[in-house]
C-alpha positions as CSV (number, residue, x, y, z in Angstrom):
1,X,69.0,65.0,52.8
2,X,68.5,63.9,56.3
3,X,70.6,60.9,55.5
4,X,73.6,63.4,54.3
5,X,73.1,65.5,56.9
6,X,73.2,61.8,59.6
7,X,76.6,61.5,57.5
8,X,77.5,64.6,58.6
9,X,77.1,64.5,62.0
10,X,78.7,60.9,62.9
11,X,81.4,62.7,60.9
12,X,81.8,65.6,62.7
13,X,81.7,63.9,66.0
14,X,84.0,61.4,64.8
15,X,86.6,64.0,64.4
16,X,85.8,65.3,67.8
17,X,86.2,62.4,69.7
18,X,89.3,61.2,67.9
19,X,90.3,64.8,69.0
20,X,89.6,64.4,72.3
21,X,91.5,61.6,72.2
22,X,94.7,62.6,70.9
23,X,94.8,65.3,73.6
24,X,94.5,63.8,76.3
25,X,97.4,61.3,75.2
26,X,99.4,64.8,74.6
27,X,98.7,66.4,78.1
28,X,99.3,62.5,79.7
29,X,102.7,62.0,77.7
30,X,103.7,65.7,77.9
31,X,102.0,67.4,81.2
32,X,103.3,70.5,80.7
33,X,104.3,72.3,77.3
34,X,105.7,75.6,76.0
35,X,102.6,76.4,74.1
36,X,100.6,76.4,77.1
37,X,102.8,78.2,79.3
38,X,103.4,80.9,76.3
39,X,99.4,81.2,75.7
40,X,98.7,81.5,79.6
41,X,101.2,84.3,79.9
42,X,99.7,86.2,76.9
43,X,96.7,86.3,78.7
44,X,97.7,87.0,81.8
45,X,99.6,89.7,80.4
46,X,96.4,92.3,80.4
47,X,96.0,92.1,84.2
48,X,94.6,94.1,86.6
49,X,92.0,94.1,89.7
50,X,89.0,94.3,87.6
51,X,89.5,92.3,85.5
52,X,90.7,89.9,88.3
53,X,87.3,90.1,90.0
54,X,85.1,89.7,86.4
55,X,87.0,86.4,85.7
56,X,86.1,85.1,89.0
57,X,82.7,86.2,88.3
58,X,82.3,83.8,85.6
59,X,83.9,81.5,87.1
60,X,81.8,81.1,90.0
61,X,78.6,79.3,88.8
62,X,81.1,76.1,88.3
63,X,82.2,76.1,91.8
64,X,80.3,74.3,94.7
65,X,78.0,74.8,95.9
66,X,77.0,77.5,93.0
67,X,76.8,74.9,90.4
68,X,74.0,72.5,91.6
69,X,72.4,75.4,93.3
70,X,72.0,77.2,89.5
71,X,71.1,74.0,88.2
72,X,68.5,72.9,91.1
73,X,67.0,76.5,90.9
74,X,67.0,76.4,86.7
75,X,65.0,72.9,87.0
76,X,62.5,74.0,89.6
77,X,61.4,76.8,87.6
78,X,61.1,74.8,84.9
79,X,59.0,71.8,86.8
80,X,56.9,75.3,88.1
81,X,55.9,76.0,84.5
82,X,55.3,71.9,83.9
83,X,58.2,71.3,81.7
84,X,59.1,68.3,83.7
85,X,60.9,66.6,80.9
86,X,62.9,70.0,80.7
87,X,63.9,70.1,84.7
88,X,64.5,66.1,84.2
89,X,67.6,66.7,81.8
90,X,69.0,69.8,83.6
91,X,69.0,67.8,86.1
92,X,71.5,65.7,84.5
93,X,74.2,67.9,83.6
94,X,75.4,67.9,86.8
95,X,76.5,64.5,85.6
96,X,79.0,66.6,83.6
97,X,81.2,67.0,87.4
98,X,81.5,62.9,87.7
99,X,82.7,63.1,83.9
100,X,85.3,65.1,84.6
101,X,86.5,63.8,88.0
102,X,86.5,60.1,85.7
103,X,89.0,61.8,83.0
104,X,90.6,63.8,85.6
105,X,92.1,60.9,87.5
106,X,92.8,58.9,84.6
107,X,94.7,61.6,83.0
108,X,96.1,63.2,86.3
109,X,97.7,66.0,85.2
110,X,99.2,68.4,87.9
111,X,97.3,72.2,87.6
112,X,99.7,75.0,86.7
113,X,102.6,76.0,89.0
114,X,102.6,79.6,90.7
115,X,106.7,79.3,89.1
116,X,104.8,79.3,85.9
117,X,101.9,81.2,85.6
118,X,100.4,83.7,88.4
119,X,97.6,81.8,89.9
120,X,94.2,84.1,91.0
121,X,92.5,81.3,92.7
122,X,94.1,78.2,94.0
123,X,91.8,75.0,92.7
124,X,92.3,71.7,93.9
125,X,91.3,68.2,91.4
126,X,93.7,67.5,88.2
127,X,93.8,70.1,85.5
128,X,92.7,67.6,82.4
129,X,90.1,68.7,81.5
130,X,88.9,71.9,82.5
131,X,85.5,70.6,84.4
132,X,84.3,74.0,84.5
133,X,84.3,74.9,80.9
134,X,82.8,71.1,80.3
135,X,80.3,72.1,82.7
136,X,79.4,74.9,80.8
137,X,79.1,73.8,77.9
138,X,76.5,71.0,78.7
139,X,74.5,73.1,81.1
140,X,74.3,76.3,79.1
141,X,74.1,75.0,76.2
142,X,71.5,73.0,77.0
143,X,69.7,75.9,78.1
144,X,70.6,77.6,74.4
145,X,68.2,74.1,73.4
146,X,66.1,74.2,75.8
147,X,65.3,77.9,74.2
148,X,64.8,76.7,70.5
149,X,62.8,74.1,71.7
150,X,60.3,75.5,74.4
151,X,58.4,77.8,71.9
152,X,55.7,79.2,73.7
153,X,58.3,80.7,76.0
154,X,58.4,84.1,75.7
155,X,60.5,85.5,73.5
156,X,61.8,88.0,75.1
157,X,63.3,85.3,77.9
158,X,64.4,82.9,74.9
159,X,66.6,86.0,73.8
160,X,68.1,86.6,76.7
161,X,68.9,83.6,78.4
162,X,70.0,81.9,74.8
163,X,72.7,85.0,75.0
164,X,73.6,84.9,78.4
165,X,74.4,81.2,78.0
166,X,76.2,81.5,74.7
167,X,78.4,84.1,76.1
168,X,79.3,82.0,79.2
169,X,80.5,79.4,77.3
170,X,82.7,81.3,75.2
171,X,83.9,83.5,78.0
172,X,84.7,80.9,80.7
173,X,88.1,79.1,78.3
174,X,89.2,82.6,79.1
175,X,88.2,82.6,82.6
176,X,90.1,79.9,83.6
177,X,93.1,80.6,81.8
178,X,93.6,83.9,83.0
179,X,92.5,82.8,86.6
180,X,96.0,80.8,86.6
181,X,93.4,77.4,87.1
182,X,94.0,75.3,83.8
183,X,95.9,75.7,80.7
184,X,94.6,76.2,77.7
185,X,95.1,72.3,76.3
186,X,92.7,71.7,79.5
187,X,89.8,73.7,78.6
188,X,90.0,72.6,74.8
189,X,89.4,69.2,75.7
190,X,86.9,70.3,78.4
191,X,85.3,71.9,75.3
192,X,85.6,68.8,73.2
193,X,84.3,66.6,76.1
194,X,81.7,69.2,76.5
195,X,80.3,68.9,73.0
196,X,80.2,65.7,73.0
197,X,78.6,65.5,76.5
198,X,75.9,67.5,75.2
199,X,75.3,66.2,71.9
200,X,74.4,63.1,74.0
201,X,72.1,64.9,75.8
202,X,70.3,66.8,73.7
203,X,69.8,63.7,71.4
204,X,68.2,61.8,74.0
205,X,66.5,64.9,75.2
206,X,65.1,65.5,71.5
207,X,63.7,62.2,70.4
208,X,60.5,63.1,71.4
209,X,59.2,66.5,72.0
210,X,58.7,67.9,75.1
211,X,56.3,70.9,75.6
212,X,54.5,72.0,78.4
213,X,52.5,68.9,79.9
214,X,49.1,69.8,80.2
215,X,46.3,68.0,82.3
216,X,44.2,65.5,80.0
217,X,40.8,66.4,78.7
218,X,38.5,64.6,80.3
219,X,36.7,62.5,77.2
220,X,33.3,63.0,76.1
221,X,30.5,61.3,77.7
């Protein structure tokens, strides 16, 4: 079974990174598309100041300095409770920022015109791949393991920041979007890259359990 379920996996992230792939050969050969531009106004078509401001708001624990401030804070806490291992590895997500600023240049596609789409909130870097929404998928969804895994949390907090980081994940594609920042072939391959990011992690992260470190008993005499 776990050998199946082994097959599974490389499979899975096979087809991932082969999609990932492909993509990014798309949005390098072909910057700009009518899918994209056709998508972006569709969701830019439910606009108003509200909404305007609650897009931002999700937006803006992946700007700076937000983003390493969250992810500082989230790892002190968790070095104050002794899950060093735990504040180690959220720690490095923020490795998920020099991923994308690697695939960014390489790629170097130009973000979405103002002629195009109505932009929010002007952003500066390439567009490919959304590093916001690959941010958030590593760092929150680490959290989402961190809150399977750390079970004498309690449950009450593993609830609620498991949801809270599942539903920044799904809402910041969105975000972006509709914030005139990326299109939406940007944060699918942030998305991919993000899985795949975090797969890595959590892998290493997992190979040997990390609970709360406790002092050693002193032996017997």
């Amino acid at each position: 079974m776990n050998i199946r379920r082994q097959h599974i996996m490389v499979l899975v992230l096979s087809i991932i990174t082969l999609g990932f792939i492909a993509l990014s050969i798309l949005v390098h050969v072909f910057p700009q598309s009518g899918l994209d531009v056709r998508f972006s106004r569709e969701i830019q078509a439910h606009q108003n100041p509200v909404i305007d401001k609650v897009m931002y708001f999700i937006s803006t624990p992946g700007y700076e300095p937000e983003a390493p401030v969250m992810v500082v804070s989230t790892a002190f806490i968790l070095l104050l409770f002794k899950y060093k291992k735990a504040a180690l590895y959220t720690i490095a997500t923020m490795l998920a920022g020099l991923v994308s600023t690697v695939i960014k240049a390489l790629i170097n596609r130009p973000r979405p015109s103002d002629t195009l789409v109505r932009i929010v909130y002007k952003t500066t870097q390439q567009s490919f791949p959304s590093g916001h929404v690959l941010f958030y998928v590593v760092f929150f969804g680490f959290m989402v393991v961190l809150m399977f895994q750390l079970e004498d949390v309690n449950k009450v907090i593993r609830w609620i920041v498991g949801g809270i980081s599942l539903l920044m994940i799904f809402s910041i594609p969105l975000s972006r979007i509709y914030l005139g920042a990326h299109w939406f072939t940007d944060v699918l391959g942030g998305f991919l890259l993000g899985l795949l990011c975090l797969y890595l992690l959590t892998w290493l992260y997992l190979r040997k359990r990390a609970d709360r470190e406790e002092a050693p008993v002193a032996e017997k005499q």
